[in-house]
C-alpha positions in Angstrom: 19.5 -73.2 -55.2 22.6 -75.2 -54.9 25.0 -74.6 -52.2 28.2 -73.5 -54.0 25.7 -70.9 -56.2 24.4 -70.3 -53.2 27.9 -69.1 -51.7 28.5 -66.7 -54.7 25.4 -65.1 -54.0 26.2 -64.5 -49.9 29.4 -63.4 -51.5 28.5 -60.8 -53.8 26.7 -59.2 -51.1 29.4 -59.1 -48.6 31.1 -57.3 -51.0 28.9 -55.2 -51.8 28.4 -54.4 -48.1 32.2 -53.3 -47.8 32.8 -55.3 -44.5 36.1 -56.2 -43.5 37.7 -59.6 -43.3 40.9 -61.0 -41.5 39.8 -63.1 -38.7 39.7 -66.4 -40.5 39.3 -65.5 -43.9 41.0 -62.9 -46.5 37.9 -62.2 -48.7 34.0 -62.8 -49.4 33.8 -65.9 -50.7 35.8 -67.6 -48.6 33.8 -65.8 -45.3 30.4 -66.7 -47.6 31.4 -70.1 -47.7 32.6 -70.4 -43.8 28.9 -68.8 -42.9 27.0 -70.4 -45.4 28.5 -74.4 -44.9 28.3 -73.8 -40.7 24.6 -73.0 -40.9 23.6 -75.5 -43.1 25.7 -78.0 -40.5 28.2 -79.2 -42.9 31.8 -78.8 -42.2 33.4 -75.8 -43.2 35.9 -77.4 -45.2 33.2 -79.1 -47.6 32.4 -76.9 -50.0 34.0 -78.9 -53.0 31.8 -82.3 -51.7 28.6 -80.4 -51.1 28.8 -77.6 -53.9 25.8 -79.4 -55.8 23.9 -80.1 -53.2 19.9 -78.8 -53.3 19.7 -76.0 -50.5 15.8 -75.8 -49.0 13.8 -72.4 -49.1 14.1 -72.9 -45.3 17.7 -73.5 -45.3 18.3 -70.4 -47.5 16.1 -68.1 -45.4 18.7 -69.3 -42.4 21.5 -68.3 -44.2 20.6 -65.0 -46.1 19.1 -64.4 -42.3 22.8 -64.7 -40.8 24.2 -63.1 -43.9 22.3 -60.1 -43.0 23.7 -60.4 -39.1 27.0 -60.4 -40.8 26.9 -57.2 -42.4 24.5 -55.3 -40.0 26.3 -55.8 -36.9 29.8 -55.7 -38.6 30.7 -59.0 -35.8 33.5 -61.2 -37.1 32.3 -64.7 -38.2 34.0 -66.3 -35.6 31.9 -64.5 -33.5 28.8 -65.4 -34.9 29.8 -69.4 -35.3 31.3 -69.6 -31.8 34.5 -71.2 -33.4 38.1 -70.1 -35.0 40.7 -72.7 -36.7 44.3 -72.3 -35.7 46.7 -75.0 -37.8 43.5 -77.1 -38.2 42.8 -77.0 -34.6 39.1 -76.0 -33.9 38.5 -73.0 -31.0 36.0 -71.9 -28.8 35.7 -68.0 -29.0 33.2 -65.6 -28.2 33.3 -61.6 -27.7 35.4 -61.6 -24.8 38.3 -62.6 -26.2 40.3 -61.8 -29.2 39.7 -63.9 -32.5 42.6 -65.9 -32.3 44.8 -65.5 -35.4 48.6 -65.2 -34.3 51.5 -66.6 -36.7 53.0 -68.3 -33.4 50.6 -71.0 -34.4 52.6 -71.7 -38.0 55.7 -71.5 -35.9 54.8 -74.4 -33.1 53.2 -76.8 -36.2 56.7 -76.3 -38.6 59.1 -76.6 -35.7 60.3 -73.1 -36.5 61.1 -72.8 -32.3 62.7 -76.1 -32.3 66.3 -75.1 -32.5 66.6 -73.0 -29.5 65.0 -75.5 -27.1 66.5 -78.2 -25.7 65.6 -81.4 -23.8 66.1 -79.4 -20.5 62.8 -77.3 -21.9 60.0 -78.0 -19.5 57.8 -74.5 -18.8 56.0 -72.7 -21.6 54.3 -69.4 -21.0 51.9 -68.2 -23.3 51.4 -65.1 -22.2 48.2 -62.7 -23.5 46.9 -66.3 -24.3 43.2 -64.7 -24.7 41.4 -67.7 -25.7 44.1 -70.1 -25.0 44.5 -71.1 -28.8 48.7 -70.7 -28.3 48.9 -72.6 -24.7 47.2 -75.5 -26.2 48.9 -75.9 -29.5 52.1 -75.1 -27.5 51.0 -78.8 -25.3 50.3 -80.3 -28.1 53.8 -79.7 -29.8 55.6 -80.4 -26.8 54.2 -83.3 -25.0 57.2 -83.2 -22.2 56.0 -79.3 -21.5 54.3 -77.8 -18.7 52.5 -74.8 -19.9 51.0 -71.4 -18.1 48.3 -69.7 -19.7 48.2 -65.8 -18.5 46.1 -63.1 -18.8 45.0 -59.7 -17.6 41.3 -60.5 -18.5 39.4 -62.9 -16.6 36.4 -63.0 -19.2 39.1 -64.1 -21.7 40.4 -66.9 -19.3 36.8 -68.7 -19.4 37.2 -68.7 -22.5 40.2 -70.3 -22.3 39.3 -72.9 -19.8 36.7 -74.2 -22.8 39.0 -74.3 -24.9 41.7 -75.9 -22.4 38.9 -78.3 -21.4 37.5 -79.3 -24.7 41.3 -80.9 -26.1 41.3 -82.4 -22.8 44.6 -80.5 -21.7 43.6 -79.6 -18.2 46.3 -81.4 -16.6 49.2 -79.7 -18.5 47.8 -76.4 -18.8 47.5 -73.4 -15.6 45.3 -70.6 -16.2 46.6 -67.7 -14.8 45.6 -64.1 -14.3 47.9 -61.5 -14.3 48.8 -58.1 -15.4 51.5 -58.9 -18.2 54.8 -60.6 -15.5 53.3 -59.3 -12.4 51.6 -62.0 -11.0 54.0 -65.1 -12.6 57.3 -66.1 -10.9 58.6 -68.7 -14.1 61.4 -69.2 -14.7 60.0 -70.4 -18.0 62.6 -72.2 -20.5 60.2 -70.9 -23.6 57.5 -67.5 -23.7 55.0 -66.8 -26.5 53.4 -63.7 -26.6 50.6 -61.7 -28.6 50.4 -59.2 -26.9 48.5 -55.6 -27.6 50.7 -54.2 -29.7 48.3 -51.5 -32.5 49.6 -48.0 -32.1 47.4 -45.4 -31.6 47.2 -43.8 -35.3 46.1 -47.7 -36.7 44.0 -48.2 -33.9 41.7 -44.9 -34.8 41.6 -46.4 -38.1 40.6 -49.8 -37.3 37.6 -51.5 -39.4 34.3 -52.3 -37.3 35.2 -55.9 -36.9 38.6 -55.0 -35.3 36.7 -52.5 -33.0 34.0 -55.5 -32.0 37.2 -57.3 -30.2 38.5 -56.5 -26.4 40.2 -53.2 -27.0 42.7 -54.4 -24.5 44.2 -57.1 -26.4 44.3 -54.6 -29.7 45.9 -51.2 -28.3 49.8 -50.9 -27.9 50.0 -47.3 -26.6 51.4 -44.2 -29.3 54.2 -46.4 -30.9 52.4 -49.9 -30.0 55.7 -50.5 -27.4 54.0 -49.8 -24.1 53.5 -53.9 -23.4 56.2 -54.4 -24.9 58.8 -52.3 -23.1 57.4 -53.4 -19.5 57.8 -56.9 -21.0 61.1 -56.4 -21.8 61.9 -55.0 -18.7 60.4 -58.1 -16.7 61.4 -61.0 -18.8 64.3 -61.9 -18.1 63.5 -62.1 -13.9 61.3 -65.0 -14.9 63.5 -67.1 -17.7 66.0 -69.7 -17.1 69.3 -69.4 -18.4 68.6 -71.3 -21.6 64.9 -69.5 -22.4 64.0 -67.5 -25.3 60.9 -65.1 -25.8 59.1 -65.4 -29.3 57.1 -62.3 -29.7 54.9 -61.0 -32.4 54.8 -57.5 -33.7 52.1 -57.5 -36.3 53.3 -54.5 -38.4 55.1 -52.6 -36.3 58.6 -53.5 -36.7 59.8 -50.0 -37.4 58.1 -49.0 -34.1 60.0 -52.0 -32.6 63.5 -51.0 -33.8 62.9 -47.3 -33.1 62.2 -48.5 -29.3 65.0 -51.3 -29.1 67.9 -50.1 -31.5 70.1 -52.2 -29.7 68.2 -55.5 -29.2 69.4 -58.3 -31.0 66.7 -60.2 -32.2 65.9 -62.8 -35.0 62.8 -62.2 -37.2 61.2 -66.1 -38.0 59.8 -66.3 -41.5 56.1 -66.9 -41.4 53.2 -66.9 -44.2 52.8 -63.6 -43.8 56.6 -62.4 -43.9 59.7 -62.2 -42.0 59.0 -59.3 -39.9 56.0 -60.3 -38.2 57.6 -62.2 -35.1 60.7 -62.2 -34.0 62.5 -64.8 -31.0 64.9 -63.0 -28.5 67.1 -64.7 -26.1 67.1 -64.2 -22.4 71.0 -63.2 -22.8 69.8 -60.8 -25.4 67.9 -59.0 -22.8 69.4 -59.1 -20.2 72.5 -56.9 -22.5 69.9 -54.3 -23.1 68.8 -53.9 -19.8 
């Protein structure tokens, strides 16, 4: 069997199986081909080079073997292959941190941020930075930046440090641990955040590969504000007079307006829409306080 026919087969029956994608690909063939190209040690990227290529009976036992894993345990792939892709970048990630998949990324690589920084920008936070994926695109776009990488979970921060580590950022990046602002004094001239932000009806309906993730990265409360609020509420304590907060919401924004009518925000256009994150200023807050 060839690899790409190979591909369409591993495909078929991940559709057939009904599992649930999102964490690096939108549907079966693409996840087929990310599974089936990683364990036959090509790169993931090289299906149109290696689509003819003979596949061994040994070779296709691996993959009909990881296939199987795949659907059984219901485990995202990134789990499985130990890596995630954020703008290109390659991740570290295992189970005890979120697959890293925030639209922040798209806004760092296009410059999107750009306009409300300035050259007096120096401290990044990248706060809920699970496995660090943000913090270390946010060095790489801003080579002048110091950034902090915080979280509540200290499985996720190993995790992090791998990642941290491995693009050789060790010097411009501080793992931190702390309970959303509690433990961080800033003041920070830029903040991303992903923070847990599902409410609680989505949450009961999440698919199995949602439900494989840390819960405490996912959940959001009722409305998906409880982070969010005591974020709010912090914030500004630890930003410079200059420093804006670039937040994302997932697909809550009617959640978000019904908890901040007053908060003016602006929503940054992303591949996925306009009201997926949004960038508040620090004088913003501090109005709504």
């Amino acid at each position: 069997m060839k690899v790409r026919a190979l591909v369409e087969v591993c495909a078929a029956r991940l559709e057939r199986a009904g599992v649930a994608f999102g964490h690096g690909t939108t549907n079966a063939f693409d996840e087929a081909a990310w599974l089936v190209l990683w364990r036959l040690g090509l790169p993931v990227d090289s299906l149109d080079e290696h689509a003819r290529r003979a596949v061994s009976p040994q070779d296709q036992s691996l993959v009909e073997g990881l296939i199987a894993h795949r659907i059984e345990t219901k485990k995202p792939a990134a789990y499985l292959t130990n890596e995630a892709w954020l703008q290109g970048v390659p991740f570290y990630v295992d189970e005890r941190a979120i697959v890293p998949r925030s639209f922040i990324a798209e806004l760092l690589a296009d410059g999107s941020i750009d306009p409300w920084l300035s050259d007096r920008t120096r401290k990044v936070l990248d706060l809920c930075t699970g496995n660090g994926s943000l913090a270390v695109l946010a060095a790489m776009a801003y080579p002048e930046v110091e950034v902090e990488a915080a979280d509540i979970s200290e499985p996720a921060l190993e995790v992090a440090r791998i990642n941290v580590d491995r693009h050789g950022l060790g010097e411009r990046i501080s793992l931190r641990l702390s309970d959303g602002l509690q433990s961080l004094k800033g003041p920070y001239d830029l903040i991303l955040c992903n923070p847990p932000y599902v409410n609680a009806q989505s949450m009961a309906k999440l698919p199995a590969e949602y439900r494989a993730e840390p819960q405490l990265a996912l959940a959001g409360g009722e409305d998906g504000m409880d982070f969010i609020r005591s974020l709010f509420r912090d914030a500004p304590s630890r930003m410079s007079d200059e420093a804006v907060l670039v937040l994302e919401i997932g697909n809550e924004r009617e959640n978000f307006e019904r908890a901040f009518p007053k908060l003016e925000v602006v929503w940054l256009e992303t591949s996925a829409g306009e009201d997926q994150v949004l960038l508040v200023t620090v004088d913003n807050l501090r109005k709504c306080r």
